[in-house]
N, CA and C of each residue as an Amber inpcrd file, in Angstrom:
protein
   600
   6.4680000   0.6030000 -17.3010000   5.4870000   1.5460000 -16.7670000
   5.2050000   1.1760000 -15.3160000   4.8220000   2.0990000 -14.8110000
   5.3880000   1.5580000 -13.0310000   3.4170000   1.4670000 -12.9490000
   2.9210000   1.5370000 -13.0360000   1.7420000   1.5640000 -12.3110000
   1.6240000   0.0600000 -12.5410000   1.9120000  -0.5250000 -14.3340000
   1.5500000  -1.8000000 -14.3180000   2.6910000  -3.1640000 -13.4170000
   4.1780000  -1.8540000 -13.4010000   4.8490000  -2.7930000 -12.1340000
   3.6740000  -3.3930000 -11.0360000   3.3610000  -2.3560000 -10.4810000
   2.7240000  -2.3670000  -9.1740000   1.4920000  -3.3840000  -9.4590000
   0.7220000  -3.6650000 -10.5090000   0.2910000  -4.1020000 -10.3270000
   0.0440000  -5.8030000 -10.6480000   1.0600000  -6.1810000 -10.9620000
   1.9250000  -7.0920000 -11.4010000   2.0620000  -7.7510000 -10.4050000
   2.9390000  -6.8830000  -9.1700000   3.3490000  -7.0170000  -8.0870000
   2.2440000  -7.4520000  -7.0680000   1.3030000  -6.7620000  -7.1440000
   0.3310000  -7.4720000  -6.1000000  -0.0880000  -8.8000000  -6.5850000
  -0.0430000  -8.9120000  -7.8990000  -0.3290000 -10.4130000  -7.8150000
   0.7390000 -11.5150000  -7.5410000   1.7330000 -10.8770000  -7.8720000
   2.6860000 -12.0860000  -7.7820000   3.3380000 -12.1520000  -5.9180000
   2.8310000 -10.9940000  -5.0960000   2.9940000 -11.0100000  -4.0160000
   4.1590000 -10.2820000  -3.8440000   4.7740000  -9.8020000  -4.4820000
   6.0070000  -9.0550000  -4.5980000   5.9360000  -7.2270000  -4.1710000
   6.4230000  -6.7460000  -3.5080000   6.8100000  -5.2950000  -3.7090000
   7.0600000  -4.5600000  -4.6550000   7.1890000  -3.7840000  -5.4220000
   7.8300000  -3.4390000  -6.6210000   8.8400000  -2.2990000  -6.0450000
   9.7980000  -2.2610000  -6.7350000  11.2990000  -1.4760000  -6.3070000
  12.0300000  -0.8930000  -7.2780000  12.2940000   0.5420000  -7.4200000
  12.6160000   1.1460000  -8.4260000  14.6180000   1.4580000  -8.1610000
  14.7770000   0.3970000  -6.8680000  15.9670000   0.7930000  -6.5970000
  17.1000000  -0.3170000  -6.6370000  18.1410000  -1.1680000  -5.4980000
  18.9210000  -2.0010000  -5.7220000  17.9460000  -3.5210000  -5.3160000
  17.4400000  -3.0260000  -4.2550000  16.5110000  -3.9310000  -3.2620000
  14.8400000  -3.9710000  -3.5650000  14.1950000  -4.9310000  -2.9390000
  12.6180000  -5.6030000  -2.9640000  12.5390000  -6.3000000  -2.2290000
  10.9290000  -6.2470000  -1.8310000  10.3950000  -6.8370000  -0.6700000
   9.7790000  -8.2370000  -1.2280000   9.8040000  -9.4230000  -0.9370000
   8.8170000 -10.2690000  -1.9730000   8.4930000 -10.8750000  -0.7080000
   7.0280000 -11.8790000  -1.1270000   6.6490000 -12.8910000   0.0100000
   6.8110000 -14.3450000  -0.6190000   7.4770000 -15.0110000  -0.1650000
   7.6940000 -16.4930000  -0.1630000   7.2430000 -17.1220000   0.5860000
   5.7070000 -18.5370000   0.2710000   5.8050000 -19.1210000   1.1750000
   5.2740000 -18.4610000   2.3660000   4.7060000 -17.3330000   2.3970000
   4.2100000 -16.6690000   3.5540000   5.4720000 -16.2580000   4.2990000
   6.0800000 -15.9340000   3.9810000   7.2580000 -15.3870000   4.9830000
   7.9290000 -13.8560000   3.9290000   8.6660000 -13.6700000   4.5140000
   8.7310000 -11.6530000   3.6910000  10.4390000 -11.8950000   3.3150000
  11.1020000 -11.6150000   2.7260000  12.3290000 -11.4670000   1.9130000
  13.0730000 -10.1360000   1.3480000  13.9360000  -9.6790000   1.9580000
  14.3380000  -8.9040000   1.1200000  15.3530000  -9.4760000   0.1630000
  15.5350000  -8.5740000  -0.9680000  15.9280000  -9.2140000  -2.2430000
  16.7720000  -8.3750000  -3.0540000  18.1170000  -8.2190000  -2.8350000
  19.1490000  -7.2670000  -3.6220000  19.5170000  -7.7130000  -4.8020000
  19.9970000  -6.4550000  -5.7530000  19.9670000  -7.2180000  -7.4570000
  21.1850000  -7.8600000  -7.1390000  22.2740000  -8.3320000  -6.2440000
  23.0870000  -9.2840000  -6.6650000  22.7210000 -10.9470000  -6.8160000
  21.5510000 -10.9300000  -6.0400000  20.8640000 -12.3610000  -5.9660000
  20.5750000 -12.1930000  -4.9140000  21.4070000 -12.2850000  -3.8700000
  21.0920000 -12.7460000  -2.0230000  19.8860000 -12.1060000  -1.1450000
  19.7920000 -12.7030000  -0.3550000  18.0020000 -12.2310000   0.1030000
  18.2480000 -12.5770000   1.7090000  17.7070000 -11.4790000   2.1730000
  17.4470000 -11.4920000   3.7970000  16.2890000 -11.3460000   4.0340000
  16.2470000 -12.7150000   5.0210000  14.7700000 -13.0780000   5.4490000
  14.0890000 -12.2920000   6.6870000  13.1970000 -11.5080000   6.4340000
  12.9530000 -10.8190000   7.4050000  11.4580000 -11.2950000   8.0190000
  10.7010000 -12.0480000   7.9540000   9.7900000 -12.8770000   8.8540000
   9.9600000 -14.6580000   8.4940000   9.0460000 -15.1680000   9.4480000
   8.8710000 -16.4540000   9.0290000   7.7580000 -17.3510000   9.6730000
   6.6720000 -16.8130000   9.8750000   5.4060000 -16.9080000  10.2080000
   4.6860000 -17.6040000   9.3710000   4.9820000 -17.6530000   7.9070000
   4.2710000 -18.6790000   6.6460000   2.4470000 -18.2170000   6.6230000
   2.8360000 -16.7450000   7.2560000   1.0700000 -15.9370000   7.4160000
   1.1520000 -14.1920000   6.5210000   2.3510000 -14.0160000   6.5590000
   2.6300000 -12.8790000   5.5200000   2.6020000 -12.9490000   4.4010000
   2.2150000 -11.6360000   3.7360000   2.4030000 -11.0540000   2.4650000
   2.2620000  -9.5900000   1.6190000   2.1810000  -8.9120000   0.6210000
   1.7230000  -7.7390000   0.6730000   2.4940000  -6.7740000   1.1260000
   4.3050000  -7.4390000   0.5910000   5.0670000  -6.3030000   1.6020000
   6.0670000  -5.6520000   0.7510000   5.9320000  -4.4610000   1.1290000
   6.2830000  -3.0710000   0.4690000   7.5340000  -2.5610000   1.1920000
   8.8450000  -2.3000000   0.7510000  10.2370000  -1.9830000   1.2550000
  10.2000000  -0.2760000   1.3130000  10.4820000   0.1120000   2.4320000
  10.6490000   1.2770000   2.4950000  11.6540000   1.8580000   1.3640000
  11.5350000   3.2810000   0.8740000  12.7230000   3.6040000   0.0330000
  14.1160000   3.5320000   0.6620000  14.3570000   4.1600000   1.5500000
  15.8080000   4.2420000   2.4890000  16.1540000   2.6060000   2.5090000
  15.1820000   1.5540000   1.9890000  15.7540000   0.1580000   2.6810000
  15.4810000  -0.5110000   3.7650000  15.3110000   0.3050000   4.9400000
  15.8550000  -0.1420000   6.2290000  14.5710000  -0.9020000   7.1430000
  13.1180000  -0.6440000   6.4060000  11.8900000  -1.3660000   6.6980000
  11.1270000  -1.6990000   5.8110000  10.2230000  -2.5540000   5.8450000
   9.3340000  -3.7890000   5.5340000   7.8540000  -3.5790000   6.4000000
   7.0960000  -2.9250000   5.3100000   5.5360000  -3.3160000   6.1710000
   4.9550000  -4.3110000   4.8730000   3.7270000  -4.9380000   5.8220000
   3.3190000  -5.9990000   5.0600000   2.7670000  -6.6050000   6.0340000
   0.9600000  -7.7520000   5.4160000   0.0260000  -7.8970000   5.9790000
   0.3860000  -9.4960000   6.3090000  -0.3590000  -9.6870000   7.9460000
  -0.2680000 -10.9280000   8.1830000  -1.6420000 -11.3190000   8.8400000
  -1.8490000 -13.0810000   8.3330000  -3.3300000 -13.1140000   7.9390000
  -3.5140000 -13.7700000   9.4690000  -4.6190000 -13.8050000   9.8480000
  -4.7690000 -14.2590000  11.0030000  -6.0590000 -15.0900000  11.3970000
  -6.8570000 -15.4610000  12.2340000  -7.8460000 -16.3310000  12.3860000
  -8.9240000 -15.0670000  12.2190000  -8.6420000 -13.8970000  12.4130000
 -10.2490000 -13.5290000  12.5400000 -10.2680000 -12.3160000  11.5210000
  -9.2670000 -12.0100000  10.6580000  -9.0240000 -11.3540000   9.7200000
  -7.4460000 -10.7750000   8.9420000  -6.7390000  -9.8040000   9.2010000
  -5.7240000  -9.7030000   8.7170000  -5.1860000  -8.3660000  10.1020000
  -3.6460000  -8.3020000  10.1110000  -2.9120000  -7.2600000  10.5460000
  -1.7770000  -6.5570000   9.8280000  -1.6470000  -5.6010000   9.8420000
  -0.5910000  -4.9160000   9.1800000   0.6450000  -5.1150000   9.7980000
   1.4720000  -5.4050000   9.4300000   3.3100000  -5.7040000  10.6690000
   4.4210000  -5.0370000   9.8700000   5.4180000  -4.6000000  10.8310000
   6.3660000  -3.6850000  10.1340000   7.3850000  -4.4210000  11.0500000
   8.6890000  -4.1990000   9.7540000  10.1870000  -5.0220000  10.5460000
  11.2650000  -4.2040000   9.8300000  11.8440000  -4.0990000  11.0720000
  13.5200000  -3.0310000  10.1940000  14.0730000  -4.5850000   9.3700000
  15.1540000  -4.1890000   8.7100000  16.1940000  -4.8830000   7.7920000
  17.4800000  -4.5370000   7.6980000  18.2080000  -5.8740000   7.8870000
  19.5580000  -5.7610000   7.8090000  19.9210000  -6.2280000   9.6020000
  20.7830000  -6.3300000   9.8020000  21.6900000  -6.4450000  11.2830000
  21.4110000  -5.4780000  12.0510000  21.0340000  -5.7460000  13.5630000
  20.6620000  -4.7420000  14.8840000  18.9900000  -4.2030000  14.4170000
  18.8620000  -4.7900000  13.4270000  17.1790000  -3.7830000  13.2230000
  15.9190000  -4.4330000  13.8710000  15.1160000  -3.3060000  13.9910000
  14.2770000  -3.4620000  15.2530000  13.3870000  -4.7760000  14.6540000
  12.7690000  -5.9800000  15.4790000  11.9580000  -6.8920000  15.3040000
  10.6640000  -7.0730000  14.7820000  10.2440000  -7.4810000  14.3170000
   8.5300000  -7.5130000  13.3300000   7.4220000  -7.3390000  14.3220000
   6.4470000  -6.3210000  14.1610000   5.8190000  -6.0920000  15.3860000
   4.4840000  -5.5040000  14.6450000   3.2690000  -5.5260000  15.4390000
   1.9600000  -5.2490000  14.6110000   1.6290000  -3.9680000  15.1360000
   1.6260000  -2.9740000  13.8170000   1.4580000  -1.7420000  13.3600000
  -0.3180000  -1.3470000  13.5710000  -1.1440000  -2.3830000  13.1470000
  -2.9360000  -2.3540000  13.8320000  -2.8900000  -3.3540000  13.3160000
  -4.0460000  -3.7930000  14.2930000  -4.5630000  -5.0050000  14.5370000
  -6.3570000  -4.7230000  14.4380000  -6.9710000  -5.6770000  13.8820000
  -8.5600000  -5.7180000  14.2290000  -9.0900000  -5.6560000  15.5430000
 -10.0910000  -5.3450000  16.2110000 -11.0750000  -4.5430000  14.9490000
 -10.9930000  -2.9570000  14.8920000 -11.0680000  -2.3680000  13.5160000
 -10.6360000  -1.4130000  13.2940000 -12.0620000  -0.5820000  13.1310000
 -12.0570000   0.7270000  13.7690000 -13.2360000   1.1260000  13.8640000
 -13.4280000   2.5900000  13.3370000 -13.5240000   2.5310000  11.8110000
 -14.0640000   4.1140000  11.1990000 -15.3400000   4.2600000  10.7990000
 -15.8960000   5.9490000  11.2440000 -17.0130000   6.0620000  11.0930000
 -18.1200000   4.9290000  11.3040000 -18.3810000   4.8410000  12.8340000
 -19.1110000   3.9360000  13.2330000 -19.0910000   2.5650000  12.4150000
 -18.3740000   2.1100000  11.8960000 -18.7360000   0.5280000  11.0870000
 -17.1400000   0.0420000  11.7190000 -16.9970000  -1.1080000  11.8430000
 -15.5330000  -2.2910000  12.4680000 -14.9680000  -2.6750000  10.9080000
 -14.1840000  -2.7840000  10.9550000 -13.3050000  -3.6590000  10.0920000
 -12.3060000  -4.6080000  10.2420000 -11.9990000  -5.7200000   9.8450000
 -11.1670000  -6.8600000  10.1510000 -10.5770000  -7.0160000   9.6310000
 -10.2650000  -6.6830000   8.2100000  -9.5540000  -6.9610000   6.9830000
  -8.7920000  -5.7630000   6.0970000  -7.3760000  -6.2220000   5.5500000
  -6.0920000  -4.8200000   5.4360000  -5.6100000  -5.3330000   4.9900000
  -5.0010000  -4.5820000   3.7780000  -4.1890000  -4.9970000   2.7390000
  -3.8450000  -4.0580000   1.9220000  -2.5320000  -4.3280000   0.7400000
  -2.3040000  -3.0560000   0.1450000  -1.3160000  -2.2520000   1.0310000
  -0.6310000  -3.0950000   1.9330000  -0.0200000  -1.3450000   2.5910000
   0.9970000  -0.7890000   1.6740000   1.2680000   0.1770000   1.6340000
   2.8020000   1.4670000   1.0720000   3.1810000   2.0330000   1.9790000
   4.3940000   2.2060000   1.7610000   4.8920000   3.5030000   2.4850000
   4.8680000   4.9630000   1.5330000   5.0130000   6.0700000   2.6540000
   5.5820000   7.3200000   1.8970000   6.4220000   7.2860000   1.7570000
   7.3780000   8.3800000   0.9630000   8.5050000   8.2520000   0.4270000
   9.2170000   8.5340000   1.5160000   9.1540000   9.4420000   2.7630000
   9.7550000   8.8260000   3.7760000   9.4420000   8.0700000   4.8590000
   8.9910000   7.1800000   4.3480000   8.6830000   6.0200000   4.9650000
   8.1390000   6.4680000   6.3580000   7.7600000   7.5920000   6.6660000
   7.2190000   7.4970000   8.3470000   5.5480000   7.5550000   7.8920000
   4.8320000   7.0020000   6.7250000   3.3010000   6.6080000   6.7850000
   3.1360000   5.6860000   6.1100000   2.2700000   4.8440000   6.6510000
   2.1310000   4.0460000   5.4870000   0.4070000   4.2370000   5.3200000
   0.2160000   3.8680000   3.6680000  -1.4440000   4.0500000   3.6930000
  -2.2200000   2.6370000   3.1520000  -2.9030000   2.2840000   3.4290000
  -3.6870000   0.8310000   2.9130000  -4.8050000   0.5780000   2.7770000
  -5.9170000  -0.5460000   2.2750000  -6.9690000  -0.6430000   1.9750000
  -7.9560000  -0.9920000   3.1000000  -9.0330000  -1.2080000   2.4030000
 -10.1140000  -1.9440000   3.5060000 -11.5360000  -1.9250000   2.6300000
 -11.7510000  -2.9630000   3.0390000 -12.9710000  -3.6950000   2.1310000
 -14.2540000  -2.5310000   2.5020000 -14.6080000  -1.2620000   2.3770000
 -15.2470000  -0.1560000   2.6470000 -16.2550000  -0.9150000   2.1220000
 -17.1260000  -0.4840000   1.0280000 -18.6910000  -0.7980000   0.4540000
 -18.4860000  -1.7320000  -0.5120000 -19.7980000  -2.2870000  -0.9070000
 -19.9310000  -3.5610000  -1.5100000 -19.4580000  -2.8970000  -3.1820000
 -19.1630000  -1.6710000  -3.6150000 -18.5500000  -1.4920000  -4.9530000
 -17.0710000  -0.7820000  -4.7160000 -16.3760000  -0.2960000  -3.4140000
 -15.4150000   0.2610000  -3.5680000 -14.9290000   0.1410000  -2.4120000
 -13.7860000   0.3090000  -2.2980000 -12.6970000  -0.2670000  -0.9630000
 -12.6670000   1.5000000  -0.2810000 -11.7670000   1.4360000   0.3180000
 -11.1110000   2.8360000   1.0590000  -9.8880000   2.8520000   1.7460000
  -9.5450000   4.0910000   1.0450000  -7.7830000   4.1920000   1.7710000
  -7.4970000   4.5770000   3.2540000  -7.1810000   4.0630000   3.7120000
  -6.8030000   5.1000000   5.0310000  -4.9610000   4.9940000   5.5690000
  -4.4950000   5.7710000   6.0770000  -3.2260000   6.1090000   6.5210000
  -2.7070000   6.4690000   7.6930000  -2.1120000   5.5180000   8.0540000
  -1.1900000   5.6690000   9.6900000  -0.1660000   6.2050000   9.7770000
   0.5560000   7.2560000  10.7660000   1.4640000   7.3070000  11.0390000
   2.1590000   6.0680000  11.6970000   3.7510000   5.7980000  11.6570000
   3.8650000   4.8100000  12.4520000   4.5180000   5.2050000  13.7330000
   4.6910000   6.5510000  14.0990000   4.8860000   6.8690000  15.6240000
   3.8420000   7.4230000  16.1490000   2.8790000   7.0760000  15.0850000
   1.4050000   7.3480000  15.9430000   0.2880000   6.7030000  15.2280000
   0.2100000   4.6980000  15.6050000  -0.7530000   4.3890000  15.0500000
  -2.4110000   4.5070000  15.1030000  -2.6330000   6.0940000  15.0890000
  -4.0330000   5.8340000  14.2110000  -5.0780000   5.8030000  13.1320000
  -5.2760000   5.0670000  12.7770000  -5.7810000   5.3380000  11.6200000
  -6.5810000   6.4230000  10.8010000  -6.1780000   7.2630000   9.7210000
  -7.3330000   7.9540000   9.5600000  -8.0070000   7.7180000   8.0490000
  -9.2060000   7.9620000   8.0490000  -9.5820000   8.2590000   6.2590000
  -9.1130000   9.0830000   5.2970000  -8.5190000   8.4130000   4.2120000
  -8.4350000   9.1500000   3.0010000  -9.3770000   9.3940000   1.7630000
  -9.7910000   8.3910000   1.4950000 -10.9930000   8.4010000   0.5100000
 -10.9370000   7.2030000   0.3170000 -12.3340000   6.9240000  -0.3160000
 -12.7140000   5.9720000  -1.0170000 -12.3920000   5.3900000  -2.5710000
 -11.5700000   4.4360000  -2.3160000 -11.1460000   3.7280000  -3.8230000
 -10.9610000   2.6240000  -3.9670000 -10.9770000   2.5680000  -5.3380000
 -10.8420000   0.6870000  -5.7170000  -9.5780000   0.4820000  -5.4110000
  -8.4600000   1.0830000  -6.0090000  -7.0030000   1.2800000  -5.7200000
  -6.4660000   2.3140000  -5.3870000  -4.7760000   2.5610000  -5.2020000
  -4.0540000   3.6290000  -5.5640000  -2.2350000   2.8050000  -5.6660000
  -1.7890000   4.1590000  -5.9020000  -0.5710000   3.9180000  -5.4310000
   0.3660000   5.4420000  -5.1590000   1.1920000   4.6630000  -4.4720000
   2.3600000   6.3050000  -3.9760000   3.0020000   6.7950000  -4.8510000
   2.8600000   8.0410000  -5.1420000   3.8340000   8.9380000  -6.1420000
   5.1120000   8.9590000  -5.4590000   5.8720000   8.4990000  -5.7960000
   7.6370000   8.2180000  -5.2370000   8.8110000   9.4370000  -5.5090000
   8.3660000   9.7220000  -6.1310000   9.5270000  11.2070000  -6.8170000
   8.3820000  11.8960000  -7.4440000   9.4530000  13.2450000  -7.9240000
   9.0350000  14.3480000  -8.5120000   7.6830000  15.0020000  -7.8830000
   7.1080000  16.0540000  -8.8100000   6.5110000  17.3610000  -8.2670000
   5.4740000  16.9450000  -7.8820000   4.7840000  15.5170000  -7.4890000
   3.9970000  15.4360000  -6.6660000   4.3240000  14.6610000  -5.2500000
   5.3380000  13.6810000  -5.1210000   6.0720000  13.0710000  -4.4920000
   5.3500000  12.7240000  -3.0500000   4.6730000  11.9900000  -2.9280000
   3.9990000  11.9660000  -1.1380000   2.6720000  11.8440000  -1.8800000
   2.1670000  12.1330000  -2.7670000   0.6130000  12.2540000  -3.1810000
   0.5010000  10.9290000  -3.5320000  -0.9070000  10.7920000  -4.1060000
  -1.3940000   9.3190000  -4.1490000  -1.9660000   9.3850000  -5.8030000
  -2.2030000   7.8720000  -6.3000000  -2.6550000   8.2030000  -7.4880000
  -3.7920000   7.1000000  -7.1970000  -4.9220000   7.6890000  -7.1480000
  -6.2730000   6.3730000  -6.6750000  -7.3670000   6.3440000  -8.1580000
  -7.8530000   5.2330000  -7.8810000  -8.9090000   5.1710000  -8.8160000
 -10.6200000   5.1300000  -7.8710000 -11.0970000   5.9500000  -8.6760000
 -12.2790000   6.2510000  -7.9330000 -13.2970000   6.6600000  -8.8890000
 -14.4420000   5.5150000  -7.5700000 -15.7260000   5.2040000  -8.9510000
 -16.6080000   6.2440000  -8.2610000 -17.1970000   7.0010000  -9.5920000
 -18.2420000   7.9540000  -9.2790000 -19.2860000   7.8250000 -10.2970000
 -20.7020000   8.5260000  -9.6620000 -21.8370000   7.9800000 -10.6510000
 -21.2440000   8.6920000 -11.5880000 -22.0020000   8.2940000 -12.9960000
 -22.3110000   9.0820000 -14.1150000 -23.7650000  10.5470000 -14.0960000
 -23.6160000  11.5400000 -14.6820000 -25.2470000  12.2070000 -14.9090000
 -26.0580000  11.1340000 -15.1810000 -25.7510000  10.2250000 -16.2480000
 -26.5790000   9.2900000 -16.8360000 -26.6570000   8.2320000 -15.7680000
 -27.1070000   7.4050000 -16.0460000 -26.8300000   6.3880000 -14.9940000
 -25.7680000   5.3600000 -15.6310000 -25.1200000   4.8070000 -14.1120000
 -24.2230000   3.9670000 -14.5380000 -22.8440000   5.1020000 -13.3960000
 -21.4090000   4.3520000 -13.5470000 -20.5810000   4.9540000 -13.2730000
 -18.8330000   4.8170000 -13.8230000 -17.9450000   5.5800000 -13.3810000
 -16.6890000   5.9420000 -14.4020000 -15.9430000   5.8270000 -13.2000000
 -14.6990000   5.3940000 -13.3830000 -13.5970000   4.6540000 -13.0070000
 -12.1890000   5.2090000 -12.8520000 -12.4880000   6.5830000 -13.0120000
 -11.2960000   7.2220000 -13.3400000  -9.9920000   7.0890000 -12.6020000
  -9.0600000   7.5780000 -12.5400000  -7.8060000   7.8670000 -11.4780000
  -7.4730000   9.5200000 -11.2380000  -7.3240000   9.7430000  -9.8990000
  -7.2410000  10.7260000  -9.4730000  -6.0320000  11.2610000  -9.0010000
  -5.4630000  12.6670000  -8.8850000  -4.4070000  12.6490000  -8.1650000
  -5.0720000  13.2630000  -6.7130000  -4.6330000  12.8270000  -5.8850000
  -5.2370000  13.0490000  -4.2880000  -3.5810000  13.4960000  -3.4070000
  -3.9930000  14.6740000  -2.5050000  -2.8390000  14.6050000  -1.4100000
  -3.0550000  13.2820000  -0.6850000  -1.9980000  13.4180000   0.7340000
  -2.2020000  12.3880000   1.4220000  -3.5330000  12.4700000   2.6550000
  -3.7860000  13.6910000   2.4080000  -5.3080000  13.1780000   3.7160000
  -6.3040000  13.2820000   2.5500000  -6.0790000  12.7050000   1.0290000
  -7.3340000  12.6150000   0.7020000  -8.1820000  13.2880000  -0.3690000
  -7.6660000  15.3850000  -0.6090000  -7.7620000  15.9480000  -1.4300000
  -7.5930000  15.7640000  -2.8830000  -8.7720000  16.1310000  -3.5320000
  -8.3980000  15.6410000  -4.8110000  -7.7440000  17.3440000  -5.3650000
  -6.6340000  17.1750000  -6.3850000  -6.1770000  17.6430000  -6.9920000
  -6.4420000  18.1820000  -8.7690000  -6.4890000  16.8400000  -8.8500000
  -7.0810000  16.9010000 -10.6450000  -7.3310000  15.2370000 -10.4040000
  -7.8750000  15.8990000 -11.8690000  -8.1650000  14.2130000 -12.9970000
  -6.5000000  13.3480000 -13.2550000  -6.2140000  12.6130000 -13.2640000
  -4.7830000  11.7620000 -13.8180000  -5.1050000  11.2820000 -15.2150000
  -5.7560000  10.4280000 -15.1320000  -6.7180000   9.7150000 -16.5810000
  -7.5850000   8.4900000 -16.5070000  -8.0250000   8.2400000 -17.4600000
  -9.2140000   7.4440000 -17.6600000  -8.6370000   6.0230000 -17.2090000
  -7.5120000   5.8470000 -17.6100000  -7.3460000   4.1100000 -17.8250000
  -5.6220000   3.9710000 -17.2910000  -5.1190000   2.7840000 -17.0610000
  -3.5510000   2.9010000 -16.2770000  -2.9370000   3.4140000 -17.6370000
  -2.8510000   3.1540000 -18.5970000  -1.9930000   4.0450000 -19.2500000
  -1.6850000   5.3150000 -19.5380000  -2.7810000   6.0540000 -19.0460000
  -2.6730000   7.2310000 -18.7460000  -2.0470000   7.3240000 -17.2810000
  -2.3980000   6.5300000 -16.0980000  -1.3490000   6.4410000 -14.9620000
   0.4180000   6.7080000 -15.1240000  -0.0220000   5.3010000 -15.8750000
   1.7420000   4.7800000 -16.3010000   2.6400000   6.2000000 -17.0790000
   1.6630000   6.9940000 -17.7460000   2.4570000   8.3150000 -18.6770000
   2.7040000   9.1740000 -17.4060000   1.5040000   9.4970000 -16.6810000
   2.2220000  10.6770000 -15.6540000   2.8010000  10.2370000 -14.3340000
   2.8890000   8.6620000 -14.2760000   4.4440000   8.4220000 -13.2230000
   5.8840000   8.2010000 -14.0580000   5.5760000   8.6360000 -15.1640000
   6.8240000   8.0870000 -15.3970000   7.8190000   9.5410000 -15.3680000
């Protein structure tokens, strides 16, 4: 079930990859990783992690930690590809409040956005999404998580979880399907296994 790939993957620091190749972090440094075994090292800073392989292959974004918070960095892969270079940097400034701290990045399925987190309010994070021939950041919504729909009839959309009050008091956790600036679409379901049924 791919949602619980993914989330597997963030703990173990790994990318998750539905194809030949994966992004993993070793050691703070970024790896790509083909199913024959062999692995091309694509940083070595021992400050990376959090890195997600474009589908086509050919790039690597992923967060590198720094003295006064975190940066997002992107690096082509393979021979002649372009060098590891920072995509934003702190301090990041939406809706009047700064932010220092990023993590979580994805790409779209064609890899020209990537979207990522940020420690938003003291109960829920928030997505926001860069172009990368035009890094600025914008808001998507507010969530604990998400992840990228990779294929099929939603393909580019997002699947987030997002806490909203209850009538009663208290609040629900659901997962949503959202475009990419943010729109919600429908309900997905209550819990990842309902995720895991409609990515698959």
């Amino acid at each position: 079930m791919r949602l619980l790939v993914y989330l597997i993957s963030m703990v173990c620091g790994a990318a998750p990859s539905f194809g030949a190749k994966q992004a993993v972090a070793l050691d703070g440094s970024i790896f790509v990783l083909s199913a024959d075994g062999s692995r091309l090292q694509v940083t070595s800073s021992l400050t990376d992690s959090q890195p997600d392989l474009a589908l086509d292959g050919t790039k690597v974004v992923f967060v590198r930690k720094t003295d006064i918070g975190s940066e997002i960095w992107i690096a082509g892969v393979g021979s002649g590809a372009s060098p590891a270079r920072p995509l934003l940097k702190p301090p990041l400034r939406i809706m009047g409040r700064t932010f220092s701290q990023f993590f979580n990045p994805k790409f779209s399925p064609d890899g020209e956005t990537v979207f990522f987190l940020i420690p938003f309010a003291a109960t829920t994070q928030a997505i926001l999404r860069i172009l990368i021939s035009n890094p600025e950041p914008k808001l998507v919504a507010a969530a604990l998580n998400f992840v990228v729909v990779l294929g099929g009839q939603y393909r580019g959309d997002l699947v987030a979880q997002i806490r909203k009050a209850k009538l009663a008091p208290g609040f629900y956790e659901w997962y949503w399907l959202l475009t990419p600036d943010g729109k919600e679409i429908g309900i997905v379901g209550q819990d990842e296994h309902d995720v895991a049924r409609f990515m698959e």
